[in-house]
N, C-alpha and C positions, 0 to 999 in steps of 0.2 A: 759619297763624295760631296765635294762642293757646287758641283754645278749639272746643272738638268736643261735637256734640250727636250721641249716642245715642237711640234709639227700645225700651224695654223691651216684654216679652212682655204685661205689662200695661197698654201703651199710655203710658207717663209717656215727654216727654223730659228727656234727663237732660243738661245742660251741665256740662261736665269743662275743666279746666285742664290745656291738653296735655303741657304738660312735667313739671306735678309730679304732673298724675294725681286734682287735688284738685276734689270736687263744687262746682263754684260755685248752679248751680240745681238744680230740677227744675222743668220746665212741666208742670203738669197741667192737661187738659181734662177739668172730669167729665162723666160720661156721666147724670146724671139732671139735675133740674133745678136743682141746687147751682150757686153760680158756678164760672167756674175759679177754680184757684188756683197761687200762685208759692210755693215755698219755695228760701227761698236759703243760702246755706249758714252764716249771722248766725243762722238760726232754722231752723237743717234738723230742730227736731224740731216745730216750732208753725208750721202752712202759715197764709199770710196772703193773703188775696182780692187780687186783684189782676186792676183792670179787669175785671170780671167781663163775658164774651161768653155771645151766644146758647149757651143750652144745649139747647133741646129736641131739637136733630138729632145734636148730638156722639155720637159712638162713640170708640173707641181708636184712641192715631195709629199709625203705622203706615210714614210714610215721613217726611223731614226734609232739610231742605235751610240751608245760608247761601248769603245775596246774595253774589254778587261782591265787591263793595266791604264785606262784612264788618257793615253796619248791619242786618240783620234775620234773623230765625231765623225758617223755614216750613216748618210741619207740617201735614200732614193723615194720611186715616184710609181706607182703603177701604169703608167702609161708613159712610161720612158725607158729608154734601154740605158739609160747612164745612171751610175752611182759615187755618188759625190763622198770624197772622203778630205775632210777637212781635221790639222796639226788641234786639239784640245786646248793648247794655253793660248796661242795665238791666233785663233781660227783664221790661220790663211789655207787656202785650198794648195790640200796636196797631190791628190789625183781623183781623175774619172775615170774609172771604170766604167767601156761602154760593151754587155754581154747580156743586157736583155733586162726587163724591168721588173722590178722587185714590189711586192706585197708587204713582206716582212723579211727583215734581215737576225742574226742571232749569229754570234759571236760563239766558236767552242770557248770549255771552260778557259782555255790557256791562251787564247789570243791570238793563233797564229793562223786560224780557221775563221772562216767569215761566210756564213751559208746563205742563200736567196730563195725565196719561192716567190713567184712571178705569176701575173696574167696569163705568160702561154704555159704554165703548167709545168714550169721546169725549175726544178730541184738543182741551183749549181752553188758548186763549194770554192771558194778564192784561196789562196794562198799568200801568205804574206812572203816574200824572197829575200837573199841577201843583198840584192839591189834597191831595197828599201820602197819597192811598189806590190802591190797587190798582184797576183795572175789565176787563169782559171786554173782550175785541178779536177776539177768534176763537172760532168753538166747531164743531169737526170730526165726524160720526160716522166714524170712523179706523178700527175697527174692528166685526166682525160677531157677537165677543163681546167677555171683558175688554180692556181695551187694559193692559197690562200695564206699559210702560217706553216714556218720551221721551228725548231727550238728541239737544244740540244742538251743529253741526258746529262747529268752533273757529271760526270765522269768522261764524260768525249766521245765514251766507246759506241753510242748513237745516236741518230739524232730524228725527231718524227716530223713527216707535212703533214697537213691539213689543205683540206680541196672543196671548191665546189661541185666534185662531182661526187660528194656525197661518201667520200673517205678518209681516211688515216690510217699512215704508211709510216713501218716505221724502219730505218736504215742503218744498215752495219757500217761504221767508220772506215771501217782497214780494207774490206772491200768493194761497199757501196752495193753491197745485195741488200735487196730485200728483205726484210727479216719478218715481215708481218704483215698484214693489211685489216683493218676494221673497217666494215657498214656501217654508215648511218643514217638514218631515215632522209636527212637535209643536209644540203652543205653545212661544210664545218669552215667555223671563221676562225676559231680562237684554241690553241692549245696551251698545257703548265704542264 
């Protein structure tokens, strides 16, 4: 694609223009009860409110993902229970989702699936509706401390977390059983 979203130390995403390298946005969520706000790169020095989302729960993001099909940008934060999903050409904010805080997010292959694994150890799957908002459809306790990393099998049909309690689990899509579990000596931060 054309365009890559970074995640700063200070929580800001940062949308970059991949070939020439050029700041198109910044998403920020603030972390008080300020709205968010967009600064794009028309006004990368004067941030302009944009859609302003629940603030009371936000913290700094922390992981970040694009849909499939390229229409939406999602963010959340491990120490927040909201997950910010912001329109792709426009980055105005389209919804929060507030269901608990995310580690890492991963999109199935087809777009219509949006999985979590979170701080409290919980595996949940969103659903994209014909209402045009995201809703829970799943919500797993996956793991016995963080769940650390989802990511799902190129074909849909499952998708594995990663824990700091020192496993990986891997899950049937159609009915969200278990299908596996691996030991490993240390928590695991990172699956492919």
């Amino acid at each position: 694609g054309e365009k890559l979203v970074s995640v700063a130390d200070d929580g800001h995403a940062f949308v970059w223009h991949s070939a020439t390298g050029e700041r198109l946005a910044s998403l920020v969520v603030a972390t008080s009860s300020a709205p968010a706000e967009l600064t794009s790169a028309a006004s990368a020095t004067t941030p302009t409110t944009n859609s302003p989302l629940p603030n009371s729960l936000n913290g700094p993001l922390t992981t970040v993902a694009f849909s499939p099909d390229g229409r939406f940008i999602v963010a959340a934060g491990e120490r927040t229970p909201l997950i910010h999903v912001w329109d792709a050409d426009t980055f105005a904010a389209h919804q929060t989702i507030g269901f608990g805080p995310a580690d890492s997010l991963a999109f199935s292959p087809d777009g219509a699936l949006l999985a979590t694994a979170g701080n409290d150890g919980c595996l949940r799957v969103y659903e994209w509706n014909v209402t045009g908002t995201w809703t829970e459809k799943v919500a797993i306790q996956a793991h016995q401390d963080f769940a650390r990393k989802v990511v799902w099998s190129p074909g849909g049909t499952s998708l594995a977390t990663a824990g700091s309690d020192c496993s990986v689990k891997i899950w049937d899509t159609s009915s969200w059983a278990k299908l596996a579990e691996f030991a490993a000596d240390d928590a695991v931060h990172a699956l492919a």
